[in-house]
Wavefront OBJ file of the C-alpha trace (Angstrom):
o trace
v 70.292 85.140 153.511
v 67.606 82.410 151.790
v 68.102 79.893 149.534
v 65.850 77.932 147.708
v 67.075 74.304 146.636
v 64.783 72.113 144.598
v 63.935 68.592 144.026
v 65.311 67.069 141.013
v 68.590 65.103 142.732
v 65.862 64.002 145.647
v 63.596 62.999 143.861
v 65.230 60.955 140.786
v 67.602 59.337 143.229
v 66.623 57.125 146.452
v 70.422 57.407 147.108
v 73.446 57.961 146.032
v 76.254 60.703 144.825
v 74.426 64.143 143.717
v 71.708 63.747 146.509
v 74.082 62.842 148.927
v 76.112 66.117 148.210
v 73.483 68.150 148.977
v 72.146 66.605 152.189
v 76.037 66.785 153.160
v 76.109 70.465 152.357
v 72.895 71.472 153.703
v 73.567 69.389 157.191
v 76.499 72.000 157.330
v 75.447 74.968 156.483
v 76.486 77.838 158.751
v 73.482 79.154 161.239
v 73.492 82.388 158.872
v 71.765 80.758 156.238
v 68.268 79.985 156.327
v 67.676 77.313 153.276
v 64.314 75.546 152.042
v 64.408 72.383 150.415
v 61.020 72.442 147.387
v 60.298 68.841 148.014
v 57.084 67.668 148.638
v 57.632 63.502 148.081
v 60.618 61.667 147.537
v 62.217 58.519 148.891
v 65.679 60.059 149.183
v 67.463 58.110 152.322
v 69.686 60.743 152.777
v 66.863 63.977 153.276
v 64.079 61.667 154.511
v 64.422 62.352 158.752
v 65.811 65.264 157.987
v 65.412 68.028 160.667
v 65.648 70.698 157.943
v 63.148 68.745 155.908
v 60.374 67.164 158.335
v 56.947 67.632 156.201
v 58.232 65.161 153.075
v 55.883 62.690 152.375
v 56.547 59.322 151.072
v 55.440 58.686 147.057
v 52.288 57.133 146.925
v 52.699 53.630 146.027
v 50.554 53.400 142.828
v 53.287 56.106 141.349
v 56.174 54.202 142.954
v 55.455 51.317 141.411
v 54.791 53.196 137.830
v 57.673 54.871 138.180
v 59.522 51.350 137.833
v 57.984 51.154 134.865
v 57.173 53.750 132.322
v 59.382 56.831 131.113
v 58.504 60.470 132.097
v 56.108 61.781 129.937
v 55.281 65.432 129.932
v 54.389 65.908 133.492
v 53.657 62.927 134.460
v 53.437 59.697 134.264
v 51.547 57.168 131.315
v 50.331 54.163 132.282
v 47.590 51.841 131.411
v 44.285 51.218 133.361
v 42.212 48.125 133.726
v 40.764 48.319 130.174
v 44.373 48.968 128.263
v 43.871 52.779 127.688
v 46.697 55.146 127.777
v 45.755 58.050 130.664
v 48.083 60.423 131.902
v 48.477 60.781 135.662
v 49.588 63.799 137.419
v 52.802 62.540 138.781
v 54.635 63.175 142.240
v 57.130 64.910 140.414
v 54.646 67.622 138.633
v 53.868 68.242 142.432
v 57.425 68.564 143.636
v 57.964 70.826 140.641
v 54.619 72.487 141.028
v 55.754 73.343 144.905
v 59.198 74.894 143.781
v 57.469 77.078 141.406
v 55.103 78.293 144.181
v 57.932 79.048 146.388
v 60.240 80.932 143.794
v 57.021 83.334 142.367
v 56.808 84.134 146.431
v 60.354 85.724 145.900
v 61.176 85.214 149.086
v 64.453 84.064 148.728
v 67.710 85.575 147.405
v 69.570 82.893 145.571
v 67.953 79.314 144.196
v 69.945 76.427 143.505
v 68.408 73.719 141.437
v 70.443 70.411 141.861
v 70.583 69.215 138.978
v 70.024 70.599 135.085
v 66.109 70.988 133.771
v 65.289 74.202 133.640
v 61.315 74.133 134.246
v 61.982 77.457 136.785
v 63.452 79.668 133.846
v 60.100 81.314 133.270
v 59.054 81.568 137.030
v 62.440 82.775 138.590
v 62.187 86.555 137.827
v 65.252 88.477 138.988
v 66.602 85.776 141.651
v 69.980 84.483 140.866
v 70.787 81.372 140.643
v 73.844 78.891 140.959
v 73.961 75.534 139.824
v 77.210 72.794 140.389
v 78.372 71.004 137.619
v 79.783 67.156 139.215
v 81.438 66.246 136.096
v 81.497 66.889 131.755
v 81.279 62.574 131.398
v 77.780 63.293 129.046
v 80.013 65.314 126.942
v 83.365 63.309 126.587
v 81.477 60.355 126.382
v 78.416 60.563 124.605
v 78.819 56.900 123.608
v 78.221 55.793 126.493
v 74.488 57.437 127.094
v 71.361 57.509 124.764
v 68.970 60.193 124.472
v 68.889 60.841 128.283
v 72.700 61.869 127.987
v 71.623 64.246 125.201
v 68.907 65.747 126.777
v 71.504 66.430 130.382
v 73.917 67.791 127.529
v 71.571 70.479 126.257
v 70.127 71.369 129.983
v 73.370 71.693 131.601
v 74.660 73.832 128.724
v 71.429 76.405 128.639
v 72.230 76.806 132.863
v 75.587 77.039 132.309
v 75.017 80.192 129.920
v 72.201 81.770 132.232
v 73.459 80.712 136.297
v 74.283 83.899 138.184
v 77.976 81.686 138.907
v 78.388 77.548 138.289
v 80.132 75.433 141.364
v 82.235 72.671 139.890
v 83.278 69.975 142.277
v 86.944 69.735 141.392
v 89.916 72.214 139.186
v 89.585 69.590 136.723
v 85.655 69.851 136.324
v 86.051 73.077 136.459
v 88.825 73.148 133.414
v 86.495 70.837 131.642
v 83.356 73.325 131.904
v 85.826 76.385 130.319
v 86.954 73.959 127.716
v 83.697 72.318 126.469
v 81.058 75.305 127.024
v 83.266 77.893 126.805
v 82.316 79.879 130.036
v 84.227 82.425 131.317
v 86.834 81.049 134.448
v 85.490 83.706 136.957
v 81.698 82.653 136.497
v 83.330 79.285 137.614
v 84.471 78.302 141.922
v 85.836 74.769 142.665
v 84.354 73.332 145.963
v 85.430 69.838 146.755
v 82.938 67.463 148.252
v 83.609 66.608 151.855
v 84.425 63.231 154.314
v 84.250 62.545 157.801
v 87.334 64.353 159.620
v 87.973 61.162 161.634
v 88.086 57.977 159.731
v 84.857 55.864 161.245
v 85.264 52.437 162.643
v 83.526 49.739 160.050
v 80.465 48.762 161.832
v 80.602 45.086 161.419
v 84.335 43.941 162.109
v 83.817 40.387 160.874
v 84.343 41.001 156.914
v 81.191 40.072 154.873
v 83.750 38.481 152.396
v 86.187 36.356 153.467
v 89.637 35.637 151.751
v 91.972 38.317 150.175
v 90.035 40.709 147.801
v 90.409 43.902 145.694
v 87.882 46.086 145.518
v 86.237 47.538 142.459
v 83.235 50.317 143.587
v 80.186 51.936 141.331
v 79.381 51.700 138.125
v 81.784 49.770 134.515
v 80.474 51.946 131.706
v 83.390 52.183 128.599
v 85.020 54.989 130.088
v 85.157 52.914 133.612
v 87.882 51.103 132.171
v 86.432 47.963 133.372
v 87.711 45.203 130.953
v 91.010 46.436 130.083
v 91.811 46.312 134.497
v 90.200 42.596 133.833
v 92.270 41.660 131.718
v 94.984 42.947 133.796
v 93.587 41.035 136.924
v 93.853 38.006 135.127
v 97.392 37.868 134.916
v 97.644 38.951 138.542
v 94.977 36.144 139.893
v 97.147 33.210 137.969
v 100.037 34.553 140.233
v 97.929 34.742 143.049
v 95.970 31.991 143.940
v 94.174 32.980 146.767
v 93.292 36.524 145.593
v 89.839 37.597 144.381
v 88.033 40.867 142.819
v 84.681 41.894 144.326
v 82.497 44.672 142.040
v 79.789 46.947 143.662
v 76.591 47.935 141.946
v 74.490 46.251 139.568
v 74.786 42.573 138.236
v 76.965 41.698 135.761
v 76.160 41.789 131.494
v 76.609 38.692 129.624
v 79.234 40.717 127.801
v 81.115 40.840 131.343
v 80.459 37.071 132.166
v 81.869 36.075 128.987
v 85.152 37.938 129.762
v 85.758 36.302 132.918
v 84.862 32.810 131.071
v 87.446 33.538 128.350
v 89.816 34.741 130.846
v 89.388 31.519 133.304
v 88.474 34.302 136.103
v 84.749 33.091 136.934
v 85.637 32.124 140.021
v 87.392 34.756 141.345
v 84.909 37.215 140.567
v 82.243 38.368 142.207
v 79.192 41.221 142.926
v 77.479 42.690 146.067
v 75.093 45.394 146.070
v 76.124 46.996 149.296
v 74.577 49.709 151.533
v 76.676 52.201 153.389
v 77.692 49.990 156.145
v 78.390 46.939 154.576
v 80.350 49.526 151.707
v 82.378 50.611 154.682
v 83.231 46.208 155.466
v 84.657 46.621 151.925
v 86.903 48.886 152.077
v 88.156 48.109 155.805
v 88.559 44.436 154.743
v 90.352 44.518 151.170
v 93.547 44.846 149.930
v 93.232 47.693 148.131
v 90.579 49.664 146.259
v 91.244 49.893 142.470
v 89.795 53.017 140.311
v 90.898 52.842 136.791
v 88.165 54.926 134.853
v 89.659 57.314 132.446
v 87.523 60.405 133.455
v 85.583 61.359 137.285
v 84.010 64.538 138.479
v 85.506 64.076 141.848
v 85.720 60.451 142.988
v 84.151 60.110 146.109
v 84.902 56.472 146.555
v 88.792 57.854 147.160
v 87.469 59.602 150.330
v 85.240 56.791 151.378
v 88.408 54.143 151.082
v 90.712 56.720 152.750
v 88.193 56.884 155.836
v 87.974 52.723 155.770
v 92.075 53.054 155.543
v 91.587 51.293 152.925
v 94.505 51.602 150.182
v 93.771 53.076 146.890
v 95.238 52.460 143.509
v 94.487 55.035 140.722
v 94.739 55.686 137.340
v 96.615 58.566 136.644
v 93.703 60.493 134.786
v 91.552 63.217 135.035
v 90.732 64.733 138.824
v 92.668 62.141 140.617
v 95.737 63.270 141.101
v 94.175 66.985 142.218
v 92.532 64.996 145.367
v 94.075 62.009 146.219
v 97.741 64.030 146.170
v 100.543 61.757 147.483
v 98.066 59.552 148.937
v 97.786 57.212 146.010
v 99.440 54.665 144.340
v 98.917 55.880 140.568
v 99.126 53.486 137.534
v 98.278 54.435 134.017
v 95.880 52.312 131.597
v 94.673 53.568 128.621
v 95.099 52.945 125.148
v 98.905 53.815 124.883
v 99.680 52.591 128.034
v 99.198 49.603 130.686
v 101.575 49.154 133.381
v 98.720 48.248 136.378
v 100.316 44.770 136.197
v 103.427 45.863 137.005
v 102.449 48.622 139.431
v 99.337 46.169 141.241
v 102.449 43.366 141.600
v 104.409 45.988 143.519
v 101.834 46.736 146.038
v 101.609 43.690 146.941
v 105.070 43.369 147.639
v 104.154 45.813 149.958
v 106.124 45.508 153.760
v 103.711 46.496 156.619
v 105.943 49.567 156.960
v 105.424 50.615 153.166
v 101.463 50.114 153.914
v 101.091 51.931 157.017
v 103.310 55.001 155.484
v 100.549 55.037 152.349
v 97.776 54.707 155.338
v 98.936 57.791 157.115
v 99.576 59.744 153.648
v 95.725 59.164 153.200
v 94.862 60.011 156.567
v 96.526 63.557 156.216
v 94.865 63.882 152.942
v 91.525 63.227 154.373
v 91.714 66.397 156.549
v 91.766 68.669 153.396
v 87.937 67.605 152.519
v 85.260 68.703 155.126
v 81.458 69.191 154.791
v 81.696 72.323 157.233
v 84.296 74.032 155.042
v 82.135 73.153 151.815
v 79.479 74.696 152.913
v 81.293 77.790 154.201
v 82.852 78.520 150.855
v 79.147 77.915 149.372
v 77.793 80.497 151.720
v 80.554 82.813 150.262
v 79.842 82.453 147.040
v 76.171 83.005 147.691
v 76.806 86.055 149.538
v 79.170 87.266 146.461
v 75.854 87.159 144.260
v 73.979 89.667 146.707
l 1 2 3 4 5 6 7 8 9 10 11 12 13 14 15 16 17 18 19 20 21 22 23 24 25 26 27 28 29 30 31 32 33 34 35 36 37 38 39 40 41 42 43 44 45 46 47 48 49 50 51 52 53 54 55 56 57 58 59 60 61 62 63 64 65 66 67 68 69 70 71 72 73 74 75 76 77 78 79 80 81 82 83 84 85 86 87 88 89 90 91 92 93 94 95 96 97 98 99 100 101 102 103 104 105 106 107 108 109 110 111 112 113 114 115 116 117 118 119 120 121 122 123 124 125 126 127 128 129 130 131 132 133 134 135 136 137 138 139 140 141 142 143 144 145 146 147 148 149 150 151 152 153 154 155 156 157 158 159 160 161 162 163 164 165 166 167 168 169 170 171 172 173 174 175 176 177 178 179 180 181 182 183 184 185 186 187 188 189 190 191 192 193 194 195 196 197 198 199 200 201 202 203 204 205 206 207 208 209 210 211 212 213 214 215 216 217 218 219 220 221 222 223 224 225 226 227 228 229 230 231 232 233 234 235 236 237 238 239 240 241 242 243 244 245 246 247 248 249 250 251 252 253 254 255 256 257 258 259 260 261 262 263 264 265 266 267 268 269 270 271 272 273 274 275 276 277 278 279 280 281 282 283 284 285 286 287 288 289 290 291 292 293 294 295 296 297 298 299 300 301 302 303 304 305 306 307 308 309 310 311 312 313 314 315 316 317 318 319 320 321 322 323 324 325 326 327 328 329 330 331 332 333 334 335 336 337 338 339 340 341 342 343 344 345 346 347 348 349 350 351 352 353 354 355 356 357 358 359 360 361 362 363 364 365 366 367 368 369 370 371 372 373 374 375 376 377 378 379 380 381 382 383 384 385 386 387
């Protein structure tokens, strides 16, 4: 059996979740499956020194450093030369795309998967199936909270929806979302969970990179995040708690955040790292707990990476959480009829040693239900099924 994956997730992302997914999956694939990967540049860390993928090239530099600044255009890229004209450039991404096309008019494989929604192949794909994997239906609850890119992903992922040979959604909840909001049929839908490291890794700096007692707040604090309302909340709990601080991942704070934390007297005790994977695992080893309040996930993968770190993790009882984290969670619920994370975040820690090792080995356990090697199994299945 081939497969045919293409570029998109490689190539618009240096790192992070959908990329990661695949280089996961594709790392585990069983020996049965031969698999190409259509990318010709990228900067992805997690395919780059890739034995499946050895011939990727780096992006030239000239296009790396447009790519920082202009939109897509087309099929390339628009930038200005020396004497302020506007000239189109073919871009590494018309070559990337240029390459997949090549390899799906050879028809020499029997199922493509695309990672992610355009649908430049439709004309060039012929009779070849293909399957793509919804993460998540957050451009469609929350339209708010995305411009006209969120639009665009809206209409793409709806036209592949309609025309994929069979859609992978990453969780039951995605998966009820997908039958809900575009209306596809349940058995053109199969849930694969992403996977985590069987045994929980030892952080790889022991000395914590922040010192003190901290709670840990990981990715992104778009509306639906939930971010100010488990601010708020923290307030209360830092006044009670001297010597207790909140650390945020990803980008810098807004001056709408900053002004929070000044009208809540938290300045202080809040603060941002942009971590890599190593120093993300210090974080979790080291905190008290790791909080995830958003309203709505795909899947959560920061629940997996916490549970690895043995990390604790406190949840809002919403969307796909409860399907993975199980009993292996303390839930709270915050949203607009209800806020009791004060009262739940006070209990925890209350916590005895006992009461936190019995949560520790509840999330240990739970880990062992999510495995790359079984992932890719059941994705090997379900290509077969299409044959």
């Amino acid at each position: 059996m081939n497969i045919l994956y293409d570029y998109q997730a490689f190539f618009y992302q240096t790192h992070g979740g959908v990329s990661n997914c695949f280089a996961q999956l594709l790392d585990n694939m069983p020996s049965t499956v031969n698999f190409t990967v259509g990318v010709k540049e990228c900067e992805n860390v997690h395919l780059i020194n890739k034995e499946f993928c050895p011939k990727i090239k780096p992006i030239p530099k000239i296009l790396k450093g447009l790519m920082s600044q202009f939109k897509f255009s087309g099929g390339g890229f628009l930038y200005r030369n020396a004497k302020g004209g506007i000239k189109m450039k073919l871009s590494s991404r018309h070559r990337n795309r240029k390459y997949c096309i090549e390899l799906l008019k050879s028809r020499k494989f029997d199922v493509f998967h695309p990672t992610y929604y355009s649908g430049y192949f439709l004309n060039h794909i012929g009779k070849t199936p293909f399957v793509i994997t919804i993460h998540d239906m957050i451009h469609e609850l929350y339209p708010n909270c995305f411009g006209l890119d969120g639009k665009m992903i809206v209409a793409q992922k709806k036209q592949l929806a309609q025309k994929a040979a069979h859609i992978i959604a990453v969780s039951q909840n995605t998966k009820n979302d997908i039958i809900d909001i575009l209306k596809i049929p349940e058995s053109k839908i199969s849930v694969v969970w992403h996977g985590a490291p069987e045994n929980p890794e030892p952080t790889t700096n022991p000395k914590p990179i922040v010192e003190g007692r901290y709670i840990l707040f990981v990715g992104a604090r778009k509306n639906y995040k939930n971010f100010a309302p488990f601010v708020t909340q923290f307030a209360k709990i830092a006044a009670e708690h001297k010597d207790l601080r909140l650390v945020c991942t990803s980008n810098d704070f807004s001056k709408q955040e900053i002004a929070l934390f000044q009208q809540l007297g938290i300045t202080n005790r809040v603060g941002r790292i942009f971590a890599n994977s190593s120093e993300m695992q210090n974080l979790y080893a080291n905190s008290q707990c790791l909080v995830f309040p958003s309203l709505y996930e795909g899947f959560g993968i920061p629940i997996l990476e916490a549970y690895k770190a043995q990390c604790p993790v406190l949840l809002n009882k919403k969307s796909c959480f409860p399907e993975i984290a199980g009993d292996a969670a303390i839930y709270f619920t915050m949203d607009e009829q209800k806020n009791d994370f004060y009262e739940v975040m006070t209990n925890f820690l209350n916590y005895t040693p006992q009461q936190r090792q019995k949560l520790i080995e509840n999330q240990n356990n739970r880990l062992k239900l999510f495995s790359w090697k079984n992932s890719a199994q059941k994705l090997t299945e379900i290509y077969s099924g299409l044959l």
